[in-house]
N, C-alpha and C positions, 0 to 999 in steps of 0.2 A: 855662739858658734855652733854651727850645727855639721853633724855626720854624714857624710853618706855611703854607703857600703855598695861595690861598683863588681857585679859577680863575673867569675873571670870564666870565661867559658874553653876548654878545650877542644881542639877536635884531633879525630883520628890520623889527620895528615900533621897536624903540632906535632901532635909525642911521636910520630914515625908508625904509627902502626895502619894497618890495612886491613877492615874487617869485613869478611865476605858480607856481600848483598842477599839478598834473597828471604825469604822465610829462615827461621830460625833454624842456623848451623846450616841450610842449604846454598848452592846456589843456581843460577838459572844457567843453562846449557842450551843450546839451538844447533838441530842436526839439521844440516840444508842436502836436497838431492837436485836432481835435475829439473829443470823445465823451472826452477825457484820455490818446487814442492817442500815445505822445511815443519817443525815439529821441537818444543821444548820440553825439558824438562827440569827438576828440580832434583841436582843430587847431594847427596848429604857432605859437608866438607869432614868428616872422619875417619875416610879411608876407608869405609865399611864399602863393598862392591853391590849394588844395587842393578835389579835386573832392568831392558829395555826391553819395551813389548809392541814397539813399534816398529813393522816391517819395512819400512822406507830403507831403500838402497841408498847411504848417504854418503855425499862425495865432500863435506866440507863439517867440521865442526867448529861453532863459535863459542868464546866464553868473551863475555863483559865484564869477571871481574879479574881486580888484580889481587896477587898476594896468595893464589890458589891456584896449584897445578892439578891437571884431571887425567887419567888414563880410561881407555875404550877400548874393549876387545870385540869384533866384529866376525859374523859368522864364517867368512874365510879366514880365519886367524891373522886379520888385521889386526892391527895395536897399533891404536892412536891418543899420541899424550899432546895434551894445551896447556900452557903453562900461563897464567898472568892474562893482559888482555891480549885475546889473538885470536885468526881462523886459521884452520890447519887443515891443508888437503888430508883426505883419505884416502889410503893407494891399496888396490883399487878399491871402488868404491861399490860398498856393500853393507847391510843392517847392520844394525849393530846389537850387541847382544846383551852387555853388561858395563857398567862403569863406575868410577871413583873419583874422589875428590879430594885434597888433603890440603891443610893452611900452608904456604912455603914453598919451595922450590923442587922437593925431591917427590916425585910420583909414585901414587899406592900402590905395592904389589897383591898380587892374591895369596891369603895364608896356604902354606904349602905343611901338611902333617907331616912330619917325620916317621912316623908309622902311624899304624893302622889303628884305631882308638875300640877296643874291645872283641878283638879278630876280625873285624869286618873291615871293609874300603866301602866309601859313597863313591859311585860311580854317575855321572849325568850323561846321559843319551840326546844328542840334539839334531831334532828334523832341520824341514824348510821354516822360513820367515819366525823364526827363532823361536819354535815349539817345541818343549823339552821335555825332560822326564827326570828324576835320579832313582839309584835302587841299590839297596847294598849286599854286597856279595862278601862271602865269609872268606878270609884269608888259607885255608887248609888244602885248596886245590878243586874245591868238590864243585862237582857241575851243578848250574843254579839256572833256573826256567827262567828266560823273560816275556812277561806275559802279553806288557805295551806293547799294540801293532804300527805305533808311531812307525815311519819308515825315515831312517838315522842317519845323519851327512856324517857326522862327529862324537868321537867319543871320549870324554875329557875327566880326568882324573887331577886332583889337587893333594894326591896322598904320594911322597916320595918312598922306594923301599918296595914297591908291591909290582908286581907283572901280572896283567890280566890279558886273558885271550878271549875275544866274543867270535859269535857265531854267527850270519844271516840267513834268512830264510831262503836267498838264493849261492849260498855258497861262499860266503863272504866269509875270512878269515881276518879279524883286526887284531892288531896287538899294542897293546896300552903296558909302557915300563916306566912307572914311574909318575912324577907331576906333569903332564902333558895332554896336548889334545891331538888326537890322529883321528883323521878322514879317511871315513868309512867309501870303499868301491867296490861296484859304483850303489848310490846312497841306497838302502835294502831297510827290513825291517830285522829286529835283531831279535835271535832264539832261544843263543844262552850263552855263558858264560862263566869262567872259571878263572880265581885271582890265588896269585902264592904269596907270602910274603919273604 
C-alpha cells in the first residue's frame, strides 16, 4: 500500500484575510486629472504620511486594493480618503500633497504633538505645485528671521497648544493656533515669525 501526502494549499481569500498588493507593505495608488493625464504611486500601508511631488491638479483618485483605506491631503485643503477598491472624486480638483494608507477600514490621521517637544514648534511653509520648506521657531514669543524666499499659499502646523503669528514680505499677517493649516493672503513670501505656547 502506498502513501500519498496531498499539500493543502491555503489562500488569503480561504482564511478571510486581505493582503495589500504592491511592493512590500505598499500599495499602488493612481491620481487621474483631466484630459486622462493620471500618475501612480506606491504608499506605504502603515499609516506613516508620505509626501507627493507630483504637481498634477487631480480630479479622481483610484486604489485597486481591497482591505486598505487611504487619506490625501491636497494643496487647497482638500482631504480625500479611498477605502477598499474604488475612485473617488476630488472636490475640487487639485495636487495633492501628501498621503496614507492603513490595513482596514478606519483612515490615517496626521500625528498631532500635544506640545511643543524641546521649546520649539516645526512649522512647514507651502508654495505653488507643492514646494515646501519647514523651520522651527522657539516657543518664548521671540521674533525669528525666515530666510526661504519661497513665496507661501499655506501655513501648516501639526503641534496643538502653540499660537504662531508670521509675517510677509508684502504685509501679510497669518495666524497659525494650534494643529492646522491657514492660507496665506494673498500667497507672499514670508519674513518672520513669532510662536507662544
Amino acid at each position: 500500500m502506498k502513501l500519498a501526502f496531498v499539500p493543502v494549499l491555503f489562500t488569503t481569500t480561504t482564511l478571510g484575510l486581505s493582503i495589500p498588493r504592491g511592493q512590500s507593505g505598499t500599495v499602488p495608488i493612481t491620481f487621474i486629472g483631466a484630459g486622462g493625464a493620471q500618475f501612480s504611486q506606491d504608499i506605504p500601508t502603515d499609516g506613516s504620511f508620505v509626501q507627493i511631488t507630483n504637481a498634477l491638479s487631480v480630479s479622481h483618485i483610484s486604489s485597486s486594493t481591497d482591505g486598505v483605506t487611504c487619506t490625501f491631503d491636497g494643496v487647497d485643503h482638500g482631504i480625500t480618503t479611498v477605502s477598499g477598491v474604488a475612485e473617488v472624486d476630488v472636490g475640487p480638483p487639485q495636487t495633492q500633497v501628501d498621503g496614507a494608507c492603513s490595513v482596514g477600514s478606519t483612515p490615517p490621521t496626521h500625528p498631532v504633538q500635544s506640545q511643543p517637544s524641546g521649546g520649539e514648534v516645526l512649522i512647514t511653509f507651502v508654495g505653488a505645485a507643492n514646494a515646501q520648506f519647514s523651520q522651527q521657531f522657539p516657543t518664548d514669543g521671540s521674533e525669528t528671521t525666515i530666510s526661504n524666499a519661497l513665496s507661501i499659499s499655506h501655513i501648516m502646523s501639526n503641534t496643538g497648544g502653540v499660537s504662531c503669528t508670521f509675517h510677509g514680505v508684502d504685509n501679510s499677517v497669518t495666524d497659525v493656533s494650534g494643529a492646522e493649516t491657514v492660507d496665506v493672503g494673498p500667497p507672499q513670501t514670508q519674513v518672520s515669525g513669532s510662536c507662544t505656547a
